[in-house]
C-alpha positions as a Markdown table, in Angstrom:
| # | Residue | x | y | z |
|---|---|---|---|---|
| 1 | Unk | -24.6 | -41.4 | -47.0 |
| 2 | Unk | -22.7 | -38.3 | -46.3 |
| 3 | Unk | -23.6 | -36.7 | -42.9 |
| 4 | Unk | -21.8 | -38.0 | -39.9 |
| 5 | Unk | -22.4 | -37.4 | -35.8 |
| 6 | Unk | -20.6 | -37.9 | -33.0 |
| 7 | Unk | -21.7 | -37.8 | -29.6 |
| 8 | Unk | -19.6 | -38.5 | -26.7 |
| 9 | Unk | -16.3 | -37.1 | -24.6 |
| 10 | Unk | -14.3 | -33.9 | -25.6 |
| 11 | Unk | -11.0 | -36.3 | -26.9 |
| 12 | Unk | -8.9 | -33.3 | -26.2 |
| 13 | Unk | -8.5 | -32.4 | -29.7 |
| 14 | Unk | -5.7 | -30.7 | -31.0 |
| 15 | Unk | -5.8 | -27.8 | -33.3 |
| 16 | Unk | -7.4 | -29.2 | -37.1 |
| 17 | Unk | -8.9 | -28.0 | -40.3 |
| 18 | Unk | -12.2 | -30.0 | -41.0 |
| 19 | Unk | -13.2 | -31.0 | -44.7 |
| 20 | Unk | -17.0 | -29.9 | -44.5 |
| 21 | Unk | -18.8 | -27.7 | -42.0 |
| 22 | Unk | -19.3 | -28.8 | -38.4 |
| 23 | Unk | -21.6 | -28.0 | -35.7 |
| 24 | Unk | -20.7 | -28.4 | -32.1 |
| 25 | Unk | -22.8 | -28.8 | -29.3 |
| 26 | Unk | -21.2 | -28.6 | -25.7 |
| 27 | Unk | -24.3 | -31.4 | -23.9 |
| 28 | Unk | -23.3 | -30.4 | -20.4 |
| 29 | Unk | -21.4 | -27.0 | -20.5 |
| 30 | Unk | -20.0 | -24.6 | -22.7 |
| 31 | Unk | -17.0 | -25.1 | -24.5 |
| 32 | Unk | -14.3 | -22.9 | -26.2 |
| 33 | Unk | -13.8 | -22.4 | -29.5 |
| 34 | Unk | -10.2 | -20.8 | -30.3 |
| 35 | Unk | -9.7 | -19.8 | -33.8 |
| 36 | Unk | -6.7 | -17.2 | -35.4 |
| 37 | Unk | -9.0 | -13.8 | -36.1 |
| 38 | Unk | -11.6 | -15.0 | -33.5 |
| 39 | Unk | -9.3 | -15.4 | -30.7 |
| 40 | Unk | -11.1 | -17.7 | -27.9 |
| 41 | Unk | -14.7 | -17.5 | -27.8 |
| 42 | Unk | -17.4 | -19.5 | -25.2 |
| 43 | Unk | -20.8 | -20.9 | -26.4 |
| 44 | Unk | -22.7 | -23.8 | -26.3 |
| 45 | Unk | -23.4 | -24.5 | -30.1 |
| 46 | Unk | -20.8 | -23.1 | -33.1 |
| 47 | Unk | -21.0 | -24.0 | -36.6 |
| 48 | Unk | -17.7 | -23.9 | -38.0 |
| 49 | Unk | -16.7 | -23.8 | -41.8 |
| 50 | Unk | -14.8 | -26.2 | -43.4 |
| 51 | Unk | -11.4 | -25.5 | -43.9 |
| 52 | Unk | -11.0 | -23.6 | -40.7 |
| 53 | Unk | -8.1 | -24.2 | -38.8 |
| 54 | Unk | -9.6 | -24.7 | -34.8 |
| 55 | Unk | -9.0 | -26.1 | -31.7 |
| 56 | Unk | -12.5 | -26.9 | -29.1 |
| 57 | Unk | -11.9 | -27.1 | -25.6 |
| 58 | Unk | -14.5 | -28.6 | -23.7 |
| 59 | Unk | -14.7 | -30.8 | -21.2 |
| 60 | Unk | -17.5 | -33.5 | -20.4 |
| 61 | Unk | -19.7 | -34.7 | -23.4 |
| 62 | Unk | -20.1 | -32.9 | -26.8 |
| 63 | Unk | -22.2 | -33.5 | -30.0 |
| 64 | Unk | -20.2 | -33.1 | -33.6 |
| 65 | Unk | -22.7 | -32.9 | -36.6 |
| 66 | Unk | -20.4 | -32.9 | -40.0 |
| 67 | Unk | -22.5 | -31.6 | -42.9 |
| 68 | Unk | -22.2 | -32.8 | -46.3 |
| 69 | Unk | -22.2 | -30.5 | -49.2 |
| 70 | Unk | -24.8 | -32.9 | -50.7 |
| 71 | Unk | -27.7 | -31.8 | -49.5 |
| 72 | Unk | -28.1 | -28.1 | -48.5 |
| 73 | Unk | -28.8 | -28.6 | -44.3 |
| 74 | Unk | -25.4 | -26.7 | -43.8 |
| 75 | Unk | -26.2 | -23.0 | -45.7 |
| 76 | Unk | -29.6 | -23.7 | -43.6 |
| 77 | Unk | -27.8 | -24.1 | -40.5 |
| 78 | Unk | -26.1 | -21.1 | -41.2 |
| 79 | Unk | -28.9 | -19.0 | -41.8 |
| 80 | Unk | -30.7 | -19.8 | -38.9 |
| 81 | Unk | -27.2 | -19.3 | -36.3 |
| 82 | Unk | -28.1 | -16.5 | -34.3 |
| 83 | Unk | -24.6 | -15.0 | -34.2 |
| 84 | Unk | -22.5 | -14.5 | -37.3 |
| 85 | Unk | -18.8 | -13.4 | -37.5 |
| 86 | Unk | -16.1 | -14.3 | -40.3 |
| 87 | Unk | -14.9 | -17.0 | -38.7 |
| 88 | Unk | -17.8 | -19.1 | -37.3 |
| 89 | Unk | -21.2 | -18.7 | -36.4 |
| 90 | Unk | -22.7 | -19.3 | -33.1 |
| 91 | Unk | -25.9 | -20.2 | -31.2 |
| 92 | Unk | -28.4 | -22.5 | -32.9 |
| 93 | Unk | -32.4 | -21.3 | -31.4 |
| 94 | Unk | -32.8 | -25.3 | -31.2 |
| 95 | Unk | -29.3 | -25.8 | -29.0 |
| 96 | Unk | -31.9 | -26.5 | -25.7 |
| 97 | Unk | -33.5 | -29.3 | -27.5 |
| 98 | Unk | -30.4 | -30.5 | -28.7 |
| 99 | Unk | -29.1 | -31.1 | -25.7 |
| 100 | Unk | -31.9 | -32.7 | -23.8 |
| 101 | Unk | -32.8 | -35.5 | -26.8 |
| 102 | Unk | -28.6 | -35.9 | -27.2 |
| 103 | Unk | -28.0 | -36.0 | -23.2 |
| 104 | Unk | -29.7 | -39.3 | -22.8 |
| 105 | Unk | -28.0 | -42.5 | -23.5 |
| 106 | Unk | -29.5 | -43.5 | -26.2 |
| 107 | Unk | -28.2 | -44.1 | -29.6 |
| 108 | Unk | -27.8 | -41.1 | -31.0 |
| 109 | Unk | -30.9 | -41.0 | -33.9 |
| 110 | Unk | -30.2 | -38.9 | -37.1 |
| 111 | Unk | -33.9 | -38.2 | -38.1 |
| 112 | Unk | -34.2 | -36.6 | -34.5 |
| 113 | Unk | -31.5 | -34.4 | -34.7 |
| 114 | Unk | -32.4 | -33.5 | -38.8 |
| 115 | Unk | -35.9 | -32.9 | -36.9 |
| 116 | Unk | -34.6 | -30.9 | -34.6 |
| 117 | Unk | -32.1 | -28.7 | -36.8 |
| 118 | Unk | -35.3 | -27.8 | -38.9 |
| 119 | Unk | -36.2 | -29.1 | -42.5 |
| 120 | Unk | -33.4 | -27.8 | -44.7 |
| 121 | Unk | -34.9 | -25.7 | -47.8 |
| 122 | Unk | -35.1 | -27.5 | -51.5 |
| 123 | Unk | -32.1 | -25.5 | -52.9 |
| 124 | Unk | -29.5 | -28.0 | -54.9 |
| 125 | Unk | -26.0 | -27.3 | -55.6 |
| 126 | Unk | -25.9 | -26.8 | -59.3 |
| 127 | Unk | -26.2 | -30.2 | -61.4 |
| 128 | Unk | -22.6 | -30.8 | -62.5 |
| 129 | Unk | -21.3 | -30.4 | -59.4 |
| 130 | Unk | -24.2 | -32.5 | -57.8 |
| 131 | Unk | -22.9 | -35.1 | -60.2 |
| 132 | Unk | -19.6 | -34.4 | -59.3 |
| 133 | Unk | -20.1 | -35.2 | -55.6 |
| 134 | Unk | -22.1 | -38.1 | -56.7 |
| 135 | Unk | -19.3 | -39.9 | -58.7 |
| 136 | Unk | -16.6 | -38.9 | -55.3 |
| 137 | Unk | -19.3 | -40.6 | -53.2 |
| 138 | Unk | -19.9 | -43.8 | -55.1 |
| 139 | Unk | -16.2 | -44.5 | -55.7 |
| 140 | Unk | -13.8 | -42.7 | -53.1 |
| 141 | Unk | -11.2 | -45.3 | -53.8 |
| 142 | Unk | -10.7 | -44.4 | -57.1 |
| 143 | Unk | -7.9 | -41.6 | -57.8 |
| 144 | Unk | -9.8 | -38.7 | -58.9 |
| 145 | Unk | -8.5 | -35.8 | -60.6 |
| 146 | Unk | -10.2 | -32.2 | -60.7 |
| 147 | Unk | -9.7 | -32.7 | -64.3 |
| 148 | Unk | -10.5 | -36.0 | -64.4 |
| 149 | Unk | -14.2 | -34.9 | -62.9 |
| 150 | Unk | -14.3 | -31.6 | -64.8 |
| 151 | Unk | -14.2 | -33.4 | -68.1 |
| 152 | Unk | -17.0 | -35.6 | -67.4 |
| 153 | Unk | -19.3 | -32.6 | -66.3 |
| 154 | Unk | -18.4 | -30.9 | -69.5 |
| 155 | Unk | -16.2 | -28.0 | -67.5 |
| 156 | Unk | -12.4 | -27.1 | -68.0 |
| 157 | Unk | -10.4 | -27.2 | -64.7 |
| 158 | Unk | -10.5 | -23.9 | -63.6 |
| 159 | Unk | -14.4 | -23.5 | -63.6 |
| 160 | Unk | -14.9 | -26.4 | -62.6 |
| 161 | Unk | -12.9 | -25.8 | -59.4 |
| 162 | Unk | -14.5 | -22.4 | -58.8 |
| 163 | Unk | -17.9 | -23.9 | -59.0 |
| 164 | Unk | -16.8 | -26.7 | -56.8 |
| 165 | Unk | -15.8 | -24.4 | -53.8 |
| 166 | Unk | -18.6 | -21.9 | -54.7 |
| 167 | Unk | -20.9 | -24.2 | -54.2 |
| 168 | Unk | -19.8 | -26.9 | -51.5 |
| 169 | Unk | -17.8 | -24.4 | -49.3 |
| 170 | Unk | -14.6 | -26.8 | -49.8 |
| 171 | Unk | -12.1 | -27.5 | -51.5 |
| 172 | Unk | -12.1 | -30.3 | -54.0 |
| 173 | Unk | -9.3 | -32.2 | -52.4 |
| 174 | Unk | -11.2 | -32.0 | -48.9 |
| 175 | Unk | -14.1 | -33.2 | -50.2 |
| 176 | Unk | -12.2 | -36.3 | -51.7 |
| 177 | Unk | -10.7 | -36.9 | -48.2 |
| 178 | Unk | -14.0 | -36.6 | -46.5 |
| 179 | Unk | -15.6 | -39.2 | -49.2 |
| 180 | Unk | -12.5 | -41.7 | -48.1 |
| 181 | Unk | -12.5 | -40.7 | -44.1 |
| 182 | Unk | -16.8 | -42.0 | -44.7 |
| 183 | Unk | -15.7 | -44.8 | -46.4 |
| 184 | Unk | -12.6 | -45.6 | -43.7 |
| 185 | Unk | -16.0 | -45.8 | -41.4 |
| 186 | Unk | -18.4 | -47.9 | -43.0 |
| 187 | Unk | -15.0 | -50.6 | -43.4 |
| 188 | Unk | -14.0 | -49.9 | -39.8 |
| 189 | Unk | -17.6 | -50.6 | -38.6 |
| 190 | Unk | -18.1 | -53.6 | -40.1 |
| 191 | Unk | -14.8 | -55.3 | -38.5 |
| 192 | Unk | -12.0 | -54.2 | -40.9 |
| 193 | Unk | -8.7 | -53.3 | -39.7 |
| 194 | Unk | -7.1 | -49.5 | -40.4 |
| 195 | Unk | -4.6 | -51.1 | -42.8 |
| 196 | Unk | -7.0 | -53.3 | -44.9 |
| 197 | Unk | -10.0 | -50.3 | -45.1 |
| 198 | Unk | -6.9 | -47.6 | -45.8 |
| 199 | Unk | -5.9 | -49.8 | -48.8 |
| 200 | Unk | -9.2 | -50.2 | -50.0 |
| 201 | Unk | -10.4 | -47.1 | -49.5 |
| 202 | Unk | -7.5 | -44.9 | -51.3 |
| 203 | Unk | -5.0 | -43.8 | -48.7 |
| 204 | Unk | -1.4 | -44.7 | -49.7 |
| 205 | Unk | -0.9 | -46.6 | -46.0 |
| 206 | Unk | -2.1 | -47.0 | -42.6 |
| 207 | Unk | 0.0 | -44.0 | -42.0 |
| 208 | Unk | -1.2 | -41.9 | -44.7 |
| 209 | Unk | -4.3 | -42.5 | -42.7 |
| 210 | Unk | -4.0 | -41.8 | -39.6 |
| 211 | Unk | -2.2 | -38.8 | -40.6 |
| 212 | Unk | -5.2 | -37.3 | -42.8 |
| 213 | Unk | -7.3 | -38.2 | -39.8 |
| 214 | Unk | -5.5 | -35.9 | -37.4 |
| 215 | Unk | -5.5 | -33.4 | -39.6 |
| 216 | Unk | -8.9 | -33.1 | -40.2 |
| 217 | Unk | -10.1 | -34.3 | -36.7 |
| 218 | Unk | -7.3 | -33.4 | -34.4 |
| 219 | Unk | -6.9 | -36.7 | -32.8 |
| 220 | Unk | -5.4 | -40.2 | -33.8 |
| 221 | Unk | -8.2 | -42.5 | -34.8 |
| 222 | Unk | -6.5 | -45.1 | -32.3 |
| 223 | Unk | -7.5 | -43.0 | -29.5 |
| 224 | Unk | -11.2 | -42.5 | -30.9 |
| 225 | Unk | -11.5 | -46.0 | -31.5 |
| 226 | Unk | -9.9 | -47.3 | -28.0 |
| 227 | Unk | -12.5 | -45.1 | -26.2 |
| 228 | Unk | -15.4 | -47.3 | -27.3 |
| 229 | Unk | -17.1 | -44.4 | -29.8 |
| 230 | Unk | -19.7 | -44.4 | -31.7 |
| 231 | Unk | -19.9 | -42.6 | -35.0 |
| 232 | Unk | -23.4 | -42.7 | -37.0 |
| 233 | Unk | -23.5 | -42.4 | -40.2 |
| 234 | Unk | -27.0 | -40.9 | -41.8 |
| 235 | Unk | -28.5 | -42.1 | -45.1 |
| 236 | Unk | -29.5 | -39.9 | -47.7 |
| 237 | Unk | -33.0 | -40.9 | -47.3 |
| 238 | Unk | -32.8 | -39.8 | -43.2 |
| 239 | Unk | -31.3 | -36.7 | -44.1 |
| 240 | Unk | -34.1 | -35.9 | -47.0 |
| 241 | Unk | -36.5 | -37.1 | -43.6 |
């Protein structure tokens, strides 16, 4: 489990940093993606890097895919964007098909949209920090430290972090949010509260939360949850398809 997609209203987000790369659809009009060094910019699909401070304006529907430095479907979707600039990329040849299978009202289906993104190539991120990702993954509730992780892949600190960010295109501490922030869903999902799944999960508090969640979503995860939402979460098997 690592992906995640959401299909549904705009929210009105406010301006955020994501922890992994996103790509945006706009299902029934272009949106506006407004970014410092980009300025405001129009399109209909964007893939934007983690770590990028954005805001999306759009109104009516719109499809979120967040990619997991896992698996290697996000340097593929980057590839194959048709426009490139240093902030985000834009304009995915698929974004027609997209947006017919994810205007109906069905369930949004992860092998589809993996289908229809094309078959990511068999590139791996490099071992140790496969295994790094792996032992974030398993147990996001634990307190990790970089040098916790770096001493059981064998690394000091600093290369380890390098490779880390080199490889993933985040940040170690994003990626232990975003591990947490999967795991807040799967609890959430299955009928826990915010505070119980925040305590489990890591975060100090419901607070500590629904701050982190802002931050990296740029809206309260009160107001996502009140509006009925659905958020899928792929398994590693649908996204190998």
């Amino acid at each position: 489990m690592g992906q995640a997609v959401y299909r549904g209203p705009s929210l009105r987000l406010d301006p955020h940093s994501g922890s992994v790369d996103c790509l945006a659809v706009g299902l029934e009009q272009p949106f506006t993606l407004c970014a410092d060094g980009l300025g405001e910019r129009k399109s209909r699909s964007a893939l934007i890097p983690a770590r990028t401070r954005h805001q999306i304006i759009a109104d009516g529907r719109i499809l979120f895919h967040y990619l997991d430095p896992h698996t290697t479907l996000a340097g593929h979707l980057r590839d194959r964007m048709r426009e490139h600039t240093p902030i985000a990329h834009f304009d995915h040849p698929a974004e027609n098909d997209l947006i017919r299978h994810f205007q109906r009202d069905t369930a949004p289906d992860p092998e589809t949209l993996f289908a229809l993104l094309g078959t990511p190539d068999t590139g791996q991120p490099d071992e140790r920090i496969r295994t790094a990702l792996d032992i974030l993954r398993a147990h996001p509730e634990n307190q990790w430290s970089a040098a916790g992780i770096a001493a059981r892949v064998h690394l000091s600190t600093s290369r380890f972090l390098h490779l880390f960010a080199a490889h993933t295109g985040t940040s170690f501490r994003q990626y232990r949010l975003w591990t947490r922030m999967l795991r807040m869903a799967a609890a959430i999902s299955a009928g826990q509260d915010l505070t119980t799944a925040a305590n489990a999960v890591g975060f100090a508090s419901a607070a500590h939360f629904s701050t982190s969640f802002h931050r990296m979503f740029g809206l309260n995860a009160s107001t996502l949850l009140a509006g009925g939402t659905r958020i899928v979460l792929a398994t590693a098997e649908e996204v190998a398809g």
